[in-house]
N, C-alpha and C positions, 0 to 999 in steps of 0.2 A: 179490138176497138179501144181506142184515149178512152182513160178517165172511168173504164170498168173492169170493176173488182168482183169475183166470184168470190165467195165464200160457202165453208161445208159446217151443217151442223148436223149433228148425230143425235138421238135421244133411243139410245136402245137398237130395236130392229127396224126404227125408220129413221128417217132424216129429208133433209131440202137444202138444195143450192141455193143458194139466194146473190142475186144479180145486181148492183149497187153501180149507178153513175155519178159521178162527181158534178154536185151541183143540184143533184135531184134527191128525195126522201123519197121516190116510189123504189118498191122491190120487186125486181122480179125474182119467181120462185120454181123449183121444180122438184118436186113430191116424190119419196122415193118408200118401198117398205122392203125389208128383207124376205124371201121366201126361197125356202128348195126347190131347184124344181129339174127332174130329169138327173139329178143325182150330181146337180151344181147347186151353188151359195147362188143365189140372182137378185139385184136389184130390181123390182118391180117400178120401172116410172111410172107413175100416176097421174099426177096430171104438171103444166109445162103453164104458169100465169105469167103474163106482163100486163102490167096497167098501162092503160092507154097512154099516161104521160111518155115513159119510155121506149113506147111500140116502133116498130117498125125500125130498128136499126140495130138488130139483129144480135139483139139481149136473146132471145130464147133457143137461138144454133150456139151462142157461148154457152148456156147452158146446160145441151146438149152436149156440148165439147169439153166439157169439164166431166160430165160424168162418163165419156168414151174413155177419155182421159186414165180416171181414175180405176176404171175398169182395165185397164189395160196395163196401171202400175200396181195394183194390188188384188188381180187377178180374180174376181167376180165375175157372173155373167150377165147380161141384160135381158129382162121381159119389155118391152115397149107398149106397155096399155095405151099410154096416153095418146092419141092420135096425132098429133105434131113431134114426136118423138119418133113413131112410125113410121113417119112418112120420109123423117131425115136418117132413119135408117136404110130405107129404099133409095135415099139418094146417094148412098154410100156404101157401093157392096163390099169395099173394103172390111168394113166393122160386121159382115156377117159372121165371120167365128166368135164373136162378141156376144150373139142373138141365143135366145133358149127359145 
């Protein structure tokens, strides 16, 4: 998508994507915590926000797409709590070897 910029911040064994359009100060965000699980490292998504300003133009599958992303270049796994995270992994049986 024009004019959006993902960004990663880290604080220890959590962190959030944060989803930035140009032109707008809303952020969206996608919540992550580290945990073992099954005898891998795994990202825990949590939860997946867009504020209504941003909604619907598909700020929260970038989000998503950044942390497949990043799973897949530095070798993590994924828990998908958050239910919109879920669901786009169901639409994706590609990113199943991704899944814990």
């Amino acid at each position: 998508m024009e004019g959006l910029t993902i960004t990663r911040h880290k604080d220890g064994d959590e962190g959030e994507y944060h989803a930035h359009i140009e032109g707008t100060e809303a952020i969206g965000r996608l919540t992550w915590v580290t945990r073992s699980q099954n005898g891998h490292t795994a990202r825990v998504a949590e939860h997946t926000l867009v504020p209504r300003e941003i909604g619907g133009r598909g700020v929260a599958s970038a989000l998503v797409d950044a942390l497949v992303a990043d799973a897949r270049e530095h070798g993590f796994k994924i828990v998908p709590q958050c239910s919109y995270v879920a669901k786009k992994f169901g639409q994706n049986p590609t990113w199943a070897d991704l899944r814990v």
